[in-house]
C-alpha positions in Angstrom: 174.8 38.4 202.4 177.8 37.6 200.8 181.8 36.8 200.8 183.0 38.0 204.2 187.2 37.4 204.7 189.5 38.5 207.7 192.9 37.5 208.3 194.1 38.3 212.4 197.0 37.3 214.6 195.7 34.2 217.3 198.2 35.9 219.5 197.4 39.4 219.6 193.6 39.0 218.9 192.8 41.3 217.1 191.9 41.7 213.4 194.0 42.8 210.6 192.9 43.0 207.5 189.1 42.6 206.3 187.9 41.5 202.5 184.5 41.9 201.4 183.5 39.5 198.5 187.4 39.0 197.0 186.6 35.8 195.7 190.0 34.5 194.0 191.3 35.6 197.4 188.9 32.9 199.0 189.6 30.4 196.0 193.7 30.7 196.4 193.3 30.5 200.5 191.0 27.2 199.9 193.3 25.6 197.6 195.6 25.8 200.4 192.8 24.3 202.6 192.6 21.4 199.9 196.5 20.7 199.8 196.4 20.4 203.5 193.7 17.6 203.0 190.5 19.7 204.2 187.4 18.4 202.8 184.7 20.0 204.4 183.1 22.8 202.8 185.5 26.0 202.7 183.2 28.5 205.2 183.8 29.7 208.7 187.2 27.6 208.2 190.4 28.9 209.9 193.5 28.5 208.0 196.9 29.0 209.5 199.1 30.3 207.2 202.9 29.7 206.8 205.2 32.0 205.9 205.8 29.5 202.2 202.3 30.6 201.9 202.5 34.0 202.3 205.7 34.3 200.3 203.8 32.8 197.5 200.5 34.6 198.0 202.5 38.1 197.4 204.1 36.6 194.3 200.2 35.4 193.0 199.2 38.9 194.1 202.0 40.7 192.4 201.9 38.6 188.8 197.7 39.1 188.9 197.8 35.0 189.6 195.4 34.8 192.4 193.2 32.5 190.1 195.5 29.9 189.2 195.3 27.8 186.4 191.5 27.3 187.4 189.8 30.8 186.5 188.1 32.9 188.7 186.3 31.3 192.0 183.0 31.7 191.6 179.4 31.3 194.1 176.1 32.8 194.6 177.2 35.5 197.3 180.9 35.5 196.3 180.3 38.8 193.9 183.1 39.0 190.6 186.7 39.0 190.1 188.7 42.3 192.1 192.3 41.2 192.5 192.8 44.7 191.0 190.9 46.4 193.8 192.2 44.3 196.4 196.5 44.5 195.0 197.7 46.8 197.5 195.9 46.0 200.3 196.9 42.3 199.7 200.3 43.6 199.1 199.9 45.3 202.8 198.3 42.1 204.2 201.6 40.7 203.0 203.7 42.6 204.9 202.1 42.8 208.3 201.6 38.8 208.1 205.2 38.0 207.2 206.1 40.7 210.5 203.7 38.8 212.8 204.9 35.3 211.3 208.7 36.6 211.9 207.5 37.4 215.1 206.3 33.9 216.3 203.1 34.6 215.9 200.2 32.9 213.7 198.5 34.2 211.4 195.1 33.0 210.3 192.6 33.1 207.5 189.1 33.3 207.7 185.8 33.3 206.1 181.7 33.4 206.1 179.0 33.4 203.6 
């Protein structure tokens, strides 16, 4: 068990882009979830991203500020802190999103643990 994350395009079906157990990842997408005025618990929750929130996701990723002011997301199966690990595949993640959200397609975050 643990922190599962995929991001895909509703349109095209399939997924893009798999994390396993990037926790400040989950943490930055749930803050999103909380702006938006979700409440429920953040888990098996899609989130449709924007292309604001991609733009600022790459800027988080690229200043190593995925955590926010709030330190690093932490729970039972979410594992420790590997925005290092992660950079350049978020960096990639980036890119394909913003050509998919450019593209009139949505893109969407999701998670399980």
């Amino acid at each position: 068990m643990g922190l599962d994350q995929c991001a895909f395009s509703r349109d095209k079906g399939d997924t893009h882009c798999t994390w396993r157990k990037h926790p400040n990842l989950h943490g930055w997408m749930e803050r999103i979830y909380r702006d938006r005025g979700g409440q429920e618990t953040f888990n098996c929750v899609e989130l449709r991203l924007t292309p604001e929130d991609i733009q600022q996701l790459r800027k988080d990723v690229e200043n190593g500020t995925l955590n926010g002011n709030e330190g690093d997301t932490e729970g039972f199966f979410f594992g420790s802190n590997s925005d290092e690990h992660y950079k350049e595949q978020d960096l990639v993640f980036c890119d394909w999103a913003e050509g998919e959200l450019d593209n009139g397609r949505e893109v969407i975050y999701d998670s399980w643990w």
